[in-house]
N, C-alpha and C positions, 0 to 999 in steps of 0.2 A: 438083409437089412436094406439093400439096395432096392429091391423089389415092389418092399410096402412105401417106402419113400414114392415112388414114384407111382405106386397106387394112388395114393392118399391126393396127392396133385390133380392126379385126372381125375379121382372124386370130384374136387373143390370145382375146379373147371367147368363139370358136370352140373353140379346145381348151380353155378353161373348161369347156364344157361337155361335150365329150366326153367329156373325161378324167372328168369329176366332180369339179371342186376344190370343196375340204373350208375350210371358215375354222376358224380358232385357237381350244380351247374358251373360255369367259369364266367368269370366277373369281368370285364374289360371296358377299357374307355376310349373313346377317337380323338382324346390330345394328352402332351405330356409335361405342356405347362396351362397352367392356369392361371389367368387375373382376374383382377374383378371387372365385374361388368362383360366377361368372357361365356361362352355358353361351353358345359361338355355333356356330351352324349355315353349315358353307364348302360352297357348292352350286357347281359342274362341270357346265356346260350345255355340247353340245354342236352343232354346225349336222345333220350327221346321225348316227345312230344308230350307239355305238358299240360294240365288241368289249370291250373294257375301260378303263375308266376307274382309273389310280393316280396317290396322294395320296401330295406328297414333301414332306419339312418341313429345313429348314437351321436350326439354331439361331444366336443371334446373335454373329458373330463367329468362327464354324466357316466352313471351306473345302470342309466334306464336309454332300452332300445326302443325307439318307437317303429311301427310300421308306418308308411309316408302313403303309398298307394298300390293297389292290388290289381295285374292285368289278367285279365282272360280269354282265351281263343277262342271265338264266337266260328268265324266263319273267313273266308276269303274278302267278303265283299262287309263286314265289321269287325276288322282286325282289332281287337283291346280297345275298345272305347273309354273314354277318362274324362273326366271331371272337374282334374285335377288342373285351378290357372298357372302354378308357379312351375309344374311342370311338363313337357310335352310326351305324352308315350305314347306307343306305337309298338307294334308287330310285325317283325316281316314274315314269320311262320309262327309254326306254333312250339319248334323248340328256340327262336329268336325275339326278344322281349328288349325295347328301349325306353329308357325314359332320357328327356333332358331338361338340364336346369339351363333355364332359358337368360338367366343374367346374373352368374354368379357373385356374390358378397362377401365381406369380411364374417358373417355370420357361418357361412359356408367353409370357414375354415377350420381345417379339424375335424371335419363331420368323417364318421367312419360309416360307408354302406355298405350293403350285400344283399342279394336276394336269395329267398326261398321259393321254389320251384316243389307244387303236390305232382309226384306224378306216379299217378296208379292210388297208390292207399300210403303212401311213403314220400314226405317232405325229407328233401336234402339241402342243405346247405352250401351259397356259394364261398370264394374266398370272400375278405374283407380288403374295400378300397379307400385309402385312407383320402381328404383332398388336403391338399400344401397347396394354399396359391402362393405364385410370385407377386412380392410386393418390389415396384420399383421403391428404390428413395426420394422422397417426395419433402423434407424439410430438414433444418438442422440448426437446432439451439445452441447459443452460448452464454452460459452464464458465468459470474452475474450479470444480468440484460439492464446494461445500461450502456452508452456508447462512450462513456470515460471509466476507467477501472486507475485505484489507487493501492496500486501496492508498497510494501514498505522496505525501503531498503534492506537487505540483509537478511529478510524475515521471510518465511515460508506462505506464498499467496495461490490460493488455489482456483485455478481456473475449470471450468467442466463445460465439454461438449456432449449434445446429447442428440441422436437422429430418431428419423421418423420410422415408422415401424418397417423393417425390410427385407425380402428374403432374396436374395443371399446375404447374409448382415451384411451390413456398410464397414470397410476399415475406416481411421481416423489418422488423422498426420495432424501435429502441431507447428507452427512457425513464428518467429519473432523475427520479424524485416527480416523475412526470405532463408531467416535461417533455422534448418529443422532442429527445432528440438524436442521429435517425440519420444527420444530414451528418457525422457523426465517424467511422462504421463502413466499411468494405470488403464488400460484397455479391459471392459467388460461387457458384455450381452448377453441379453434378457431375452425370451421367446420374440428373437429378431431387432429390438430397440440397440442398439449400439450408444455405450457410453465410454469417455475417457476423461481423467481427472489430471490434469496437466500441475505437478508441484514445481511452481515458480518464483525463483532468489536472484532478484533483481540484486547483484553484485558486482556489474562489473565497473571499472572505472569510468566516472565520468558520465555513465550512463543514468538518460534523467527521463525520456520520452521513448517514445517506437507504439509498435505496432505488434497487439497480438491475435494469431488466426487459427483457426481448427477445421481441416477439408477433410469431409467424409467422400472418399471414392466407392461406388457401386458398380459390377460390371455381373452380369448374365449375358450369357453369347453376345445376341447383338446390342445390347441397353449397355449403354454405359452412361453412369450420370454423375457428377463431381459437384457438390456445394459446396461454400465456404463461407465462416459467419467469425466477424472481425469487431475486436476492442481497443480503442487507442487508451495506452496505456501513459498515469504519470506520476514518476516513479516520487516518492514520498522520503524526505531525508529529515533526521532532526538537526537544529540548527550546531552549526560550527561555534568552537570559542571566539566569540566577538574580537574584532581588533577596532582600536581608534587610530585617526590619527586629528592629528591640531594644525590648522592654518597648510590642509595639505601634507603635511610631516608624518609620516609612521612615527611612533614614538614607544618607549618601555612605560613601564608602568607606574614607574617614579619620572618625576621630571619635574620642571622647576618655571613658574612665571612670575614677571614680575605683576606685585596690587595693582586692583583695578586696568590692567590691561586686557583690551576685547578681544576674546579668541574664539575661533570656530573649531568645531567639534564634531566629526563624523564616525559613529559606529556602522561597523560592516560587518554581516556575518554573511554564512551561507547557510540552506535550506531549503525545503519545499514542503508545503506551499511558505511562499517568501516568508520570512521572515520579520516581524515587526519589534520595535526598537520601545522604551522605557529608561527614561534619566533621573538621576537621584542626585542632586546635589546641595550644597549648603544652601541656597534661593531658594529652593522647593524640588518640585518634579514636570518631567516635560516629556514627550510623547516623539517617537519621528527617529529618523538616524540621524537630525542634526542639532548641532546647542552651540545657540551663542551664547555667551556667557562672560562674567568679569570675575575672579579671585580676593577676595577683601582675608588679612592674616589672620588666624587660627580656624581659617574657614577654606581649607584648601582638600576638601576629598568630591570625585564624581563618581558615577558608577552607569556603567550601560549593562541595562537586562536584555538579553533578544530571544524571541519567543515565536513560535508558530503551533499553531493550533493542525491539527491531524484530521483527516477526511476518514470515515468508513472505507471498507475496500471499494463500496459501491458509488462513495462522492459526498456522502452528505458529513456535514462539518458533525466532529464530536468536541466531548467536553477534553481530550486527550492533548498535553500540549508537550513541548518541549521545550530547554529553555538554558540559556547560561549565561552567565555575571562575570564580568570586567568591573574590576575597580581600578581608580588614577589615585594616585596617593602625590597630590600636588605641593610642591615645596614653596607658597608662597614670597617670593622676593618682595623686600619694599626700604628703602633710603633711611636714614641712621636719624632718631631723634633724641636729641639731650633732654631724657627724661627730670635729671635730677643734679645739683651740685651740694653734695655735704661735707663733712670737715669729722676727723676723727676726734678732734676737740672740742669734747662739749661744750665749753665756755665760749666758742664763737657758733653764733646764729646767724646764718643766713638768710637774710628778708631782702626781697625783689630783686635778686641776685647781686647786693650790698652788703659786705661787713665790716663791720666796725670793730678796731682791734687798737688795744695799748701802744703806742712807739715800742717799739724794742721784744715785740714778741713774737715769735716764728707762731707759723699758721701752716696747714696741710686742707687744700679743697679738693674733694673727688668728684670727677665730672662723673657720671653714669649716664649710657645711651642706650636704645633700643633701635635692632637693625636685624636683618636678614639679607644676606648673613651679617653675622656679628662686625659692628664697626671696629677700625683702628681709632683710639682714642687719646688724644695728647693735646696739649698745651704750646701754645704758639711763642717761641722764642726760648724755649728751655732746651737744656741739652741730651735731654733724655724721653725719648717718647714714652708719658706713661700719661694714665688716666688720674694720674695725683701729683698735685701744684705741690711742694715744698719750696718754702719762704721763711729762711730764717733773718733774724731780727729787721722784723719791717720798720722801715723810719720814714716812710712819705707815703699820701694817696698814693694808690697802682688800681690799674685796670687790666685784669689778665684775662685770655682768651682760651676758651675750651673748643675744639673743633675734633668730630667726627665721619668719619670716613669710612666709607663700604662700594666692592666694585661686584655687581650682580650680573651672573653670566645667565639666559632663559634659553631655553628649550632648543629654539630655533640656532642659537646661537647671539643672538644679541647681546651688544657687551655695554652697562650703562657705568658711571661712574656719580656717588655723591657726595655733597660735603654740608653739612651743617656747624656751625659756629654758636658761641654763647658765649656774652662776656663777664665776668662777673668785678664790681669796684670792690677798692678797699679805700676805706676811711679811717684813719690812722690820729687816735685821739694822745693827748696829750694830758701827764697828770699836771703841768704846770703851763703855763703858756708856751707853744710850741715856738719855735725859732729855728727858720731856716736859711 
């Protein structure tokens, strides 16, 4: 067994050599990176001396090889003559065949070449050389491209950096005033373009402005190139529950003035963008965070609306607002007035606060007042404070006095006190001529 083995070898060997077997030419270049605008030299050696040598180029992602140009070995003194402007070739033998591309391009990337070498009655095939240029980084977008960005408190705002086409891809780092925060962002690339999508929740306290940046770092050996491409950010809040206050005073939302007194009124909210103000009260409506204004009774409510209208992420105003209502529920004060004095006895009429009553008949007048708050109501020189005269058996003209009273304490603290009077006569008739 061992025997024919090693027959069969020296056969093979044998018509190696008779025949003349030819090996595959080999493809090689004189650099190992490439840019544009770079020139490289693709040299086509072969084992022996060939008839012609052609150079075939596939671009990337085509199905079709084209031949680009075809050299020939004329002689020492016209080595490969060419035609060809976009590339230089040249011979230094006739198993040595160059071509070069004399200013290479973005077009040129991806091109897959190789040459075919006839030599004798048998074309052989080289390997295949692929070109990758190096692209430095050359640019670096951030959107959205505007130089104010409006995110919204709370709410998910997404920022994206995107670089220029690059080989070795470009990393990306995110920062908000110096501080990294690219564990927030999504990193991905495309045949060299570097992208990352930064999700950003403006949440922390207090926080209302800053600064946001996205720096693509590139390094190949000696290149190292760093951009950075920056948005001032402002951050967007819907407005806070309105607070007033009056005359300078914080105050709750009941409280108490007295009629017709002039007071100032300032709604405050927070928000961004500011906030603007809308009053509603018994006079009408009025515009602004402040209202002067005066209270006349059963006309005591105000109301502050505060509202800010919302910007796109990228600035421009939309129809989107925000908004909240304070109401005042005002307890109008105002001094006691003697609406009315009647009598529970029908038989006596009171006319222009005068009546006229039999000698010897008791009478009862009820003073009634109107007050906020409600008056104390009594009659001047009786023993009992009440708002009803009793008078029994009257025997002479009298003139009795109704007086009401109320002490109004307002917001601030102001303490006022009032007092109103009404007198009312009695005329005291006689059924026989009276005698006193």
């Amino acid at each position: 067994m061992g025997f024919s083995v090693v027959n069969c070898i020296c056969f093979i060997i044998e018509l190696f050599v008779l025949k003349g077997y030819k090996a595959s030419p080999t493809l090689t270049v004189d650099v190992n990176d490439v840019f544009v605008n770079s020139g490289i030299t693709l040299t086509c050696s072969t084992s022996s001396p060939a008839i012609v040598v052609a150079w075939f180029m596939r671009d990337e992602g085509s199905e079709e090889e084209k031949m680009v140009i075809a050299q020939e070995w004329l002689d020492a003194n016209q080595p490969c003559p060419t035609d060809n402007n976009a590339m230089d070739c040249f011979c230094l033998s006739a198993q040595v065949y160059s071509c070069s591309i004399k200013s290479v391009n973005s077009r040129n990337d991806g091109q897959s070449w190789r040459c075919k070498a006839l030599i004798g009655e048998v074309y052989s095939v080289s390997n295949s050389y692929t070109i990758r240029l190096i692209f430095p980084l050359t640019s670096l977008t951030i959107l959205p491209e505007t130089s104010v960005a409006y995110p919204v408190f709370n709410v998910v705002s997404t920022f994206t950096c995107i670089t220029s086409l690059s080989r070795p891809v470009a990393s990306i780092q995110w920062l908000n005033d110096n501080i990294n925060i690219t564990h927030l962002a999504y990193y991905s690339h495309i045949d060299g373009v570097a992208r990352s999508d930064l999700q950003f929740i403006p949440n922390a306290n207090g926080y209302i402005a800053g600064n946001i940046s996205c720096v693509a770092s590139y390094e190949f050996k000696s290149i190292s190139n760093i951009l950075s491409a920056n948005i001032s950010i402002r951050v967007q809040y819907p407005v806070s529950n309105p607070k007033v206050t009056i005359n300078n005073l914080s105050i709750s939302t009941d409280l108490s003035i007295r009629e017709d007194r002039l007071v100032h009124l300032n709604c405050f909210s927070t928000g961004y963008p500011q906030p603007s103000y809308n009053w509603t009260y018994s006079g009408g409506r009025s515009t602004g965070a402040f209202l002067n204004c005066t209270f006349t009774r059963n006309n005591g409510s105000v109301s502050c609306k505060a509202y800010n209208v919302m910007r796109t992420f990228d600035g421009i105003n939309s129809a989107e607002a925000t908004e909240k209502n304070i109401a005042l529920k005002i307890n109008v004060l105002y001094p006691p007035v003697i609406t009315k004095l009647s009598s529970n006895d029908k038989s006596i009429e009171i006319i222009n606060s005068t009546i006229r009553v039999q000698r010897g008949d008791n009478i009862n007048i009820v003073c009634t007042s109107d007050a906020n708050p409600l008056a104390t109501v009594f009659w001047n020189g009786q023993l009992i404070d009440s708002p009803t005269l009793n008078v029994i058996s009257v025997q002479h003209d009298a003139v009795w006095t109704c007086q009401a009273t109320n002490t109004m304490t307002e917001f601030d603290g102001v303490i006022s006190t009032s007092n109103v009077t009404r007198n009312v006569s009695a005329r005291v008739l006689c059924k026989n001529r009276c005698t006193y």
